[in-house]
DRENTITOR-714289 format. One record per residue: x, y, z of N, C-alpha, C, O, CB in turn. Coordinates in steps of 0.1 Angstrom, whole numbers, plus 5000, padded with zeros to 4 digits. Glycine has a CB too. Example, Ala and Ser with C-alpha at 12.3 -4.5 7.8 and 13.67 -1.06 7.14 Angstrom:
<recs>
+------+------+------+------+------+------+------+------+------+------+------+------+------+------+------+
:  npx :  npy :  npz : capx : capy : capz :  cpx :  cpy :  cpz :  opx :  opy :  opz : cbpx : cbpy : cbpz :
+------+------+------+------+------+------+------+------+------+------+------+------+------+------+------+
: 5132 : 4943 : 5078 : 5123 : 4955 : 5078 : 5132 : 4967 : 5078 : 5142 : 4967 : 5085 : 5113 : 4955 : 5090 :
: 5128 : 4978 : 5071 : 5137 : 4989 : 5071 : 5129 : 5000 : 5079 : 5134 : 5011 : 5080 : 5141 : 4994 : 5057 :
+------+------+------+------+------+------+------+------+------+------+------+------+------+------+------+
</recs>
This chain:
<recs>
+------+------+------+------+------+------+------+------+------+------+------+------+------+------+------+
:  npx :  npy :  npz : capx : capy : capz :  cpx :  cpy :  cpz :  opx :  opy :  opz : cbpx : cbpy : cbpz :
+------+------+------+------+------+------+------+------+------+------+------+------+------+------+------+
: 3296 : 4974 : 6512 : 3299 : 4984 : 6521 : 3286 : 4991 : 6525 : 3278 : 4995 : 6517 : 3309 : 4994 : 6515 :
: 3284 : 4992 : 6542 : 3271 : 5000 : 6544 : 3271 : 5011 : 6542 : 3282 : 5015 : 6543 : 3267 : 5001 : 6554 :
: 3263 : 5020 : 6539 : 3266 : 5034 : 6534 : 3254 : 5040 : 6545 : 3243 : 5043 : 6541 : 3264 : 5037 : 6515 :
: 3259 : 5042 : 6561 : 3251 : 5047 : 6568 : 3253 : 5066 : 6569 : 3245 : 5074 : 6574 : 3254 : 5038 : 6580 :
: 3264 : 5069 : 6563 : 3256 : 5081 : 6562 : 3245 : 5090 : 6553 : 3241 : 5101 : 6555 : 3264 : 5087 : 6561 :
: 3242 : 5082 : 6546 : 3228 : 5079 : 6531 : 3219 : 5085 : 6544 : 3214 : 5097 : 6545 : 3222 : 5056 : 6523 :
: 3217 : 5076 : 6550 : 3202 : 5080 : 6557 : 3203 : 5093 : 6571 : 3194 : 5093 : 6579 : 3194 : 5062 : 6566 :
: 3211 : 5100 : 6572 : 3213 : 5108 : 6578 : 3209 : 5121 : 6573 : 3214 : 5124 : 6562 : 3223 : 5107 : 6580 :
: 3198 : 5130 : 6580 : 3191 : 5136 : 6577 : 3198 : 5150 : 6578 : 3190 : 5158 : 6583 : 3181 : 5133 : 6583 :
: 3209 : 5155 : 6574 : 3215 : 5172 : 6576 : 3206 : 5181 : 6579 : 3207 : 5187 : 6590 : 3221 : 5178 : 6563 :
: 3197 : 5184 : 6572 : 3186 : 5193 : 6579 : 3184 : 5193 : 6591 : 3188 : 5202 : 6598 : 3175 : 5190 : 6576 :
: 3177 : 5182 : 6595 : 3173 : 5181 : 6611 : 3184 : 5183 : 6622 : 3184 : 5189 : 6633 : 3167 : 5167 : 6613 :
: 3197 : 5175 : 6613 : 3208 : 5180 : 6619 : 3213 : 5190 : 6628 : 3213 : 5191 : 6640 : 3213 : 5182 : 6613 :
: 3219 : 5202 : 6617 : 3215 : 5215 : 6612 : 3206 : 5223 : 6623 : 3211 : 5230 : 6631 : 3207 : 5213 : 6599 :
: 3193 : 5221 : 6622 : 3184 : 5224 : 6629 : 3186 : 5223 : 6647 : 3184 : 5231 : 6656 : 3174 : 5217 : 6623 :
: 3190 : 5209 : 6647 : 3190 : 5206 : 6662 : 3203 : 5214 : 6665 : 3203 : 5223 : 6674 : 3191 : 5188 : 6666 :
: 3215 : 5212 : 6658 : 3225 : 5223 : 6661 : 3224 : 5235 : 6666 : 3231 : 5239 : 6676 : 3230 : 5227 : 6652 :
: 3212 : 5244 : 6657 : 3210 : 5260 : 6662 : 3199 : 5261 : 6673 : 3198 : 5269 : 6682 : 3205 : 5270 : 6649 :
: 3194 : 5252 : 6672 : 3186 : 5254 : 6685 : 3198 : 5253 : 6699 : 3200 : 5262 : 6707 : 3172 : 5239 : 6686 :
: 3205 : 5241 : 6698 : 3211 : 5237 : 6709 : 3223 : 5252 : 6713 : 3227 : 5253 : 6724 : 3218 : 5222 : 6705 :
: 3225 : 5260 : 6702 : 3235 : 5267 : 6702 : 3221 : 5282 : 6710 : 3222 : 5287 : 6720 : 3243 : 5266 : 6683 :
: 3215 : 5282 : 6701 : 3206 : 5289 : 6709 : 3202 : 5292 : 6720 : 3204 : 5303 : 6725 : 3199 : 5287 : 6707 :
: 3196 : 5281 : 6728 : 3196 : 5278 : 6740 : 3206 : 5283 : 6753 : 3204 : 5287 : 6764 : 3197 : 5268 : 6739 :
: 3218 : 5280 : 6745 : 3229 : 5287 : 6753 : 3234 : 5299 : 6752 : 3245 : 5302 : 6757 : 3239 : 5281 : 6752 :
: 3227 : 5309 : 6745 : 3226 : 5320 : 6745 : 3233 : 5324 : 6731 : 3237 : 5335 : 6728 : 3231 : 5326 : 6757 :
: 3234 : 5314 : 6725 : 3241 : 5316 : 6711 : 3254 : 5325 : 6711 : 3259 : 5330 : 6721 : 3231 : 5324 : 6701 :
: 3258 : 5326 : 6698 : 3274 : 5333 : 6699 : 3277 : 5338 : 6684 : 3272 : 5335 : 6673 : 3288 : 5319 : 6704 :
: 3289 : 5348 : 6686 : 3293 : 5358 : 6678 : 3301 : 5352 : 6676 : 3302 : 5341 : 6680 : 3295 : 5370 : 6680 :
: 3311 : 5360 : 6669 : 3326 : 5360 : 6665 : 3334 : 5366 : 6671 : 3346 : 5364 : 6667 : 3329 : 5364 : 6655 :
: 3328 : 5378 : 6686 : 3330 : 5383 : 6696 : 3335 : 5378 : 6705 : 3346 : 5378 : 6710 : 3323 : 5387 : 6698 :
: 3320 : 5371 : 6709 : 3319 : 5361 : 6718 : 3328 : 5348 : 6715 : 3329 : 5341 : 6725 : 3304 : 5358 : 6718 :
: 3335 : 5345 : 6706 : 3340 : 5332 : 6703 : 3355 : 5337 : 6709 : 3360 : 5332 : 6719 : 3339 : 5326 : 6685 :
: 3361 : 5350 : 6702 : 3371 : 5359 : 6708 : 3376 : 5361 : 6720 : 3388 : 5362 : 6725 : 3369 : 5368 : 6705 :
: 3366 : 5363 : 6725 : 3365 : 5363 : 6739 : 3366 : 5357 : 6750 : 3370 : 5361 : 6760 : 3358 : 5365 : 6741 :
: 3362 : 5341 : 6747 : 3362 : 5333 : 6755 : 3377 : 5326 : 6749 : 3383 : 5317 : 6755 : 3346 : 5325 : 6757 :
: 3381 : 5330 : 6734 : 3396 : 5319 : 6734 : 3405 : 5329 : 6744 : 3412 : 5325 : 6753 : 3406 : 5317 : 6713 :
: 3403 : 5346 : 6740 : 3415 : 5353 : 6753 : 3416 : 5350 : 6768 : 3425 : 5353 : 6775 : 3415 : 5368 : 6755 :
: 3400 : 5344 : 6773 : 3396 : 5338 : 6788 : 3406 : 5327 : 6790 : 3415 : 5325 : 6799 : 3380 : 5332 : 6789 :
: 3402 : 5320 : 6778 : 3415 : 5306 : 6781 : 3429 : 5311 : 6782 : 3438 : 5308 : 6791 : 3416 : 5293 : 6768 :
: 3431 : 5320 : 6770 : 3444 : 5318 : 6770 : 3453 : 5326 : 6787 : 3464 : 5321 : 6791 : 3449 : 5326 : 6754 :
: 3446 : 5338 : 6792 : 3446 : 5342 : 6804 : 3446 : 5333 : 6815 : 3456 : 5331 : 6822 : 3436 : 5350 : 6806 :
: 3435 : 5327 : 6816 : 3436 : 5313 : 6821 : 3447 : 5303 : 6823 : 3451 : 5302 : 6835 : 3429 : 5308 : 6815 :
: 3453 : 5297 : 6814 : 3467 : 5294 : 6807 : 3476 : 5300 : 6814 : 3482 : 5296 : 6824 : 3470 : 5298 : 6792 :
: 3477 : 5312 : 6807 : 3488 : 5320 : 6820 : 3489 : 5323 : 6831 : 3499 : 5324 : 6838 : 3490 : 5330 : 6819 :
: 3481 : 5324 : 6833 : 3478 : 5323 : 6850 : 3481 : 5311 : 6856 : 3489 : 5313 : 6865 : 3463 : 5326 : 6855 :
: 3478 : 5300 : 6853 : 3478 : 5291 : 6858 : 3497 : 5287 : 6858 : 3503 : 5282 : 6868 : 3466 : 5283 : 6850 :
: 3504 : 5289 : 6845 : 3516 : 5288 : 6845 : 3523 : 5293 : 6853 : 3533 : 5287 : 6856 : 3519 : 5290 : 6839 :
: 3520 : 5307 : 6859 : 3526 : 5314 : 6867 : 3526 : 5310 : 6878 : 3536 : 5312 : 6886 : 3524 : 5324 : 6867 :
: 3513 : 5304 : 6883 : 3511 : 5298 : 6897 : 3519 : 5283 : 6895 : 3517 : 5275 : 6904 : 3494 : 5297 : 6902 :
: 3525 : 5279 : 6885 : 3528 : 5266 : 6890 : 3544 : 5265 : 6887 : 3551 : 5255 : 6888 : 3519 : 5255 : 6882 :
: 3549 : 5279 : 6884 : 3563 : 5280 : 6883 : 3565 : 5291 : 6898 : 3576 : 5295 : 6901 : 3568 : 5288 : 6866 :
: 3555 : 5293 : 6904 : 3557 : 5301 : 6918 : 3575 : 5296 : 6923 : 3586 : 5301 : 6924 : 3541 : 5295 : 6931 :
: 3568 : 5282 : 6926 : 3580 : 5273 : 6936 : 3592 : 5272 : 6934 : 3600 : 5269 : 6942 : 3579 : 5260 : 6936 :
: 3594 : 5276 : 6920 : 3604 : 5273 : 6913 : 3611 : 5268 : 6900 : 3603 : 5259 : 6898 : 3606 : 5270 : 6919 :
: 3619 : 5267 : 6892 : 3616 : 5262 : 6877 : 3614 : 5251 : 6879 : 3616 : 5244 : 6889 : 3627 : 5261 : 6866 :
: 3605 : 5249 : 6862 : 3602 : 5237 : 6863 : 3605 : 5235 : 6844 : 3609 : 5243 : 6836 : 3584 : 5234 : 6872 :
: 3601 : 5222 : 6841 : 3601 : 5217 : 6826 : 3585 : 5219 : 6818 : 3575 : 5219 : 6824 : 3606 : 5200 : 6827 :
: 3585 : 5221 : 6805 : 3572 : 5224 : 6804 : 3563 : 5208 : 6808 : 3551 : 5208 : 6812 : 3569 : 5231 : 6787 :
: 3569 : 5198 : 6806 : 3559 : 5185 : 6808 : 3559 : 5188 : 6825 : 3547 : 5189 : 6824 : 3567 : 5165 : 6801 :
: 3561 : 5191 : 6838 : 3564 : 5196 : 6850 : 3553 : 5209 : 6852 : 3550 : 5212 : 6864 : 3580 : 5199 : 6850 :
: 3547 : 5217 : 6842 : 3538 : 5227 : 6843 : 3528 : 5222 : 6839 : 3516 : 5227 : 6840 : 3542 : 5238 : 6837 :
: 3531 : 5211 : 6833 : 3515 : 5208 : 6827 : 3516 : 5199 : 6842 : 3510 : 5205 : 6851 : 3510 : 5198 : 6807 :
: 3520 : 5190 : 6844 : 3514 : 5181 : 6857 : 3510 : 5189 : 6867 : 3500 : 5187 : 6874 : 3523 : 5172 : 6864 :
: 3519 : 5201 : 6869 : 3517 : 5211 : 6881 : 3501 : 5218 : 6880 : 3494 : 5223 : 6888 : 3531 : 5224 : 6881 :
: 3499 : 5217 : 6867 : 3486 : 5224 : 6865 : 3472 : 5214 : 6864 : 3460 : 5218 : 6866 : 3487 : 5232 : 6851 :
: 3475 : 5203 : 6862 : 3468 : 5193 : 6865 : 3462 : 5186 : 6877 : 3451 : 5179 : 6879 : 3473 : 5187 : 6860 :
: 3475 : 5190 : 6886 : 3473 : 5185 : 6900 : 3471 : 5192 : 6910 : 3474 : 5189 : 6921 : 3482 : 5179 : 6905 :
: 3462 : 5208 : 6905 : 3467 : 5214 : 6914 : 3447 : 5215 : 6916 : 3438 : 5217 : 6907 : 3481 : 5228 : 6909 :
: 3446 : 5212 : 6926 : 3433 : 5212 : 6930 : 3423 : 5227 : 6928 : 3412 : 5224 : 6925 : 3434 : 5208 : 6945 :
: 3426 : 5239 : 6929 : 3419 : 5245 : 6921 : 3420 : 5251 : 6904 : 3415 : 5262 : 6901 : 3417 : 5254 : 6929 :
: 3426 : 5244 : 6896 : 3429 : 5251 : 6884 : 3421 : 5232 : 6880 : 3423 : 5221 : 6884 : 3450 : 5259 : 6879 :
: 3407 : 5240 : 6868 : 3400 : 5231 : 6863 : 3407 : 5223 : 6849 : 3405 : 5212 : 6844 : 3387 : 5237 : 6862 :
: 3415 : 5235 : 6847 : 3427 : 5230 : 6827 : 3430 : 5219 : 6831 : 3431 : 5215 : 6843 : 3447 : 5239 : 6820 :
: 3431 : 5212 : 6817 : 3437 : 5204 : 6818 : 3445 : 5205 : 6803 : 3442 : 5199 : 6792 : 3429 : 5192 : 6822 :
: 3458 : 5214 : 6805 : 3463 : 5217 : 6791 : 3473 : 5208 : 6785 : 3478 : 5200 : 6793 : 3469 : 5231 : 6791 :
: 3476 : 5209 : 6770 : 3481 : 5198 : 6764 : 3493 : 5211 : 6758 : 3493 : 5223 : 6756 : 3468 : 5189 : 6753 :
: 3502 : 5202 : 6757 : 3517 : 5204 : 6754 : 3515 : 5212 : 6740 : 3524 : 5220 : 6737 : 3527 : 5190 : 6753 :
: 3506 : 5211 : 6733 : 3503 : 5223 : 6721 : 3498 : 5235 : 6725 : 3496 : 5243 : 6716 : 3493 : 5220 : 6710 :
: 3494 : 5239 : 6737 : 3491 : 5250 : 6744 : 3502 : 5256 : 6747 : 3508 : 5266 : 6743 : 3483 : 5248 : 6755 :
: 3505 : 5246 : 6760 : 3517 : 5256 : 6770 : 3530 : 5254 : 6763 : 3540 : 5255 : 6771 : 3521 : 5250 : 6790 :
: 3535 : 5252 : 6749 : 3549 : 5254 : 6747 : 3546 : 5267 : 6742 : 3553 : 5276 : 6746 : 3557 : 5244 : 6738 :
: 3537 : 5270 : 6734 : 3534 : 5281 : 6728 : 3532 : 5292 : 6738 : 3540 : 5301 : 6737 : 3522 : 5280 : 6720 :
: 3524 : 5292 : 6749 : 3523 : 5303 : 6756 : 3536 : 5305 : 6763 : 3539 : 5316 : 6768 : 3512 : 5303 : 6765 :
: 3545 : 5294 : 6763 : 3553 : 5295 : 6777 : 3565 : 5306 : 6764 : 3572 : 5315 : 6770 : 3561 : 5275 : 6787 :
: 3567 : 5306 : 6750 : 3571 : 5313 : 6744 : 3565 : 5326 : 6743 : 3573 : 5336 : 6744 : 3574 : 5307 : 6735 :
: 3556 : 5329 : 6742 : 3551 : 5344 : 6744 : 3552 : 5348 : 6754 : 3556 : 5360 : 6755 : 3540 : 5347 : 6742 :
: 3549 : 5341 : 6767 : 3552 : 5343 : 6779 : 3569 : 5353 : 6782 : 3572 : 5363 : 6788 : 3551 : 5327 : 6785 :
: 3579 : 5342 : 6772 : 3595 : 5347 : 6775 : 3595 : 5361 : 6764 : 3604 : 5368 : 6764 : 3610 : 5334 : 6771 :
: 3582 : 5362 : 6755 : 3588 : 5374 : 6747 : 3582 : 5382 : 6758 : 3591 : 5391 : 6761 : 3582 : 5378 : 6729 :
: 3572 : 5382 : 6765 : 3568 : 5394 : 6772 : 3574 : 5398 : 6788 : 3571 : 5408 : 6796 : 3553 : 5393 : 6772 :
: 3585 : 5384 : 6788 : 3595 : 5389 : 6796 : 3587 : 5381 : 6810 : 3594 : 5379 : 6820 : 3596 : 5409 : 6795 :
: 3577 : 5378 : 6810 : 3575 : 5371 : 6819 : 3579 : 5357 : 6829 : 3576 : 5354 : 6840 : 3568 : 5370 : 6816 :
: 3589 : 5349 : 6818 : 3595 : 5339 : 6819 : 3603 : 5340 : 6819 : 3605 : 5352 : 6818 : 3594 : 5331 : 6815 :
: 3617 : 5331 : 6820 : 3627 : 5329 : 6812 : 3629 : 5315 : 6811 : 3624 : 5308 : 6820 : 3638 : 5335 : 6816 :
: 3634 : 5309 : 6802 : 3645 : 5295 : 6799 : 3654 : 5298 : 6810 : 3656 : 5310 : 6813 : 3655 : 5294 : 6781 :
: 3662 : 5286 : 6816 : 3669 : 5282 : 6825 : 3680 : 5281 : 6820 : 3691 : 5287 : 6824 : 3666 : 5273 : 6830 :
: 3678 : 5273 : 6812 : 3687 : 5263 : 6804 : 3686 : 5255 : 6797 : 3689 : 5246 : 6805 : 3692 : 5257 : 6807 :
: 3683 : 5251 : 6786 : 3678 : 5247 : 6775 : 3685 : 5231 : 6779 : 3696 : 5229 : 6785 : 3683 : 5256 : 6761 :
: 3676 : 5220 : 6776 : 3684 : 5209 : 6783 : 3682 : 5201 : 6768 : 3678 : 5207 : 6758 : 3676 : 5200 : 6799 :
: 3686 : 5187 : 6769 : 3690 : 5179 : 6757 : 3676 : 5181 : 6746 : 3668 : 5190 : 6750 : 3693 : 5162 : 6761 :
: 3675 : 5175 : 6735 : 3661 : 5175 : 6726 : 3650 : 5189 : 6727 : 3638 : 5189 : 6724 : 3651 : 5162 : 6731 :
: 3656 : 5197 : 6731 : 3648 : 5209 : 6731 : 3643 : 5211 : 6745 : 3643 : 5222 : 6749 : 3635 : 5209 : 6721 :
: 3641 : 5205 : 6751 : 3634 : 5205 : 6768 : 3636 : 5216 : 6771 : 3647 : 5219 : 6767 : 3639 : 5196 : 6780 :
: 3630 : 5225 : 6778 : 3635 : 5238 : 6778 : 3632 : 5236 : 6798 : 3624 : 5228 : 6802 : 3623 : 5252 : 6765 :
: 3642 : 5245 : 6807 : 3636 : 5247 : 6824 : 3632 : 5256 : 6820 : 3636 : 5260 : 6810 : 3643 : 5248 : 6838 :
: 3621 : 5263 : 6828 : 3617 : 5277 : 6829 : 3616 : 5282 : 6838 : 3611 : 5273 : 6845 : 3608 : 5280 : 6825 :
: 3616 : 5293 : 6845 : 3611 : 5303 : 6857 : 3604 : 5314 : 6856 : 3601 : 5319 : 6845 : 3620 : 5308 : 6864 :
: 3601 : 5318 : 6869 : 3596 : 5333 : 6873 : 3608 : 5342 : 6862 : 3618 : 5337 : 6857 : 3598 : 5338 : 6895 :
: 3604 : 5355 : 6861 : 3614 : 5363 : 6856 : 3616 : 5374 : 6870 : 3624 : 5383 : 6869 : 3608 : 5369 : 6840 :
+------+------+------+------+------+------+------+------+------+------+------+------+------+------+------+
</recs>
């Protein structure tokens, strides 16, 4: 068995890591915070604009958000089921109608 991680140098690793992290103006625990509530805003926003038209299914919000020529996401079904539920605690959404296997429709509220 080759054992190519043997010659792999972590240090330099390591090193090239913080520089590169550097460069980009480096980051907090702030800054990390910050930019996950950008997405998650993002996310929502983007849901809302793509349930404008009318209900849709959550696999139907993700295409709508995918195809939609200015929204750059490209979110995955472990994103928007979750938001699209916080979304209905905060009253923003609702379920339609809950369809077979859980599929949930959703709308404007």
């Amino acid at each position: 068995m080759n054992n190519s991680w043997a010659n792999i140098d972590l240090r330099a690793l390591v090193e090239t890591l913080r520089e590169s992290i550097s460069a980009l103006g480096g980051f907090s625990p702030e800054q990390v915070r910050v930019a996950s509530s950008l997405g998650e805003d993002a996310l929502q926003t983007a849901i809302l604009l793509a349930l404008k038209p009318g209900a849709l299914t959550g696999h139907e919000i993700i295409q709508a958000i995918e195809g939609d020529g200015r929204s750059v996401l490209k979110p995955k079904a472990a994103a928007v089921y979750p938001m699209l539920e916080k979304m209905s605690d905060l009253g923003l959404v609702a379920s339609v109608a809950p369809l077979l296997y859980s599929i949930g429709l959703f709308r404007l509220r």
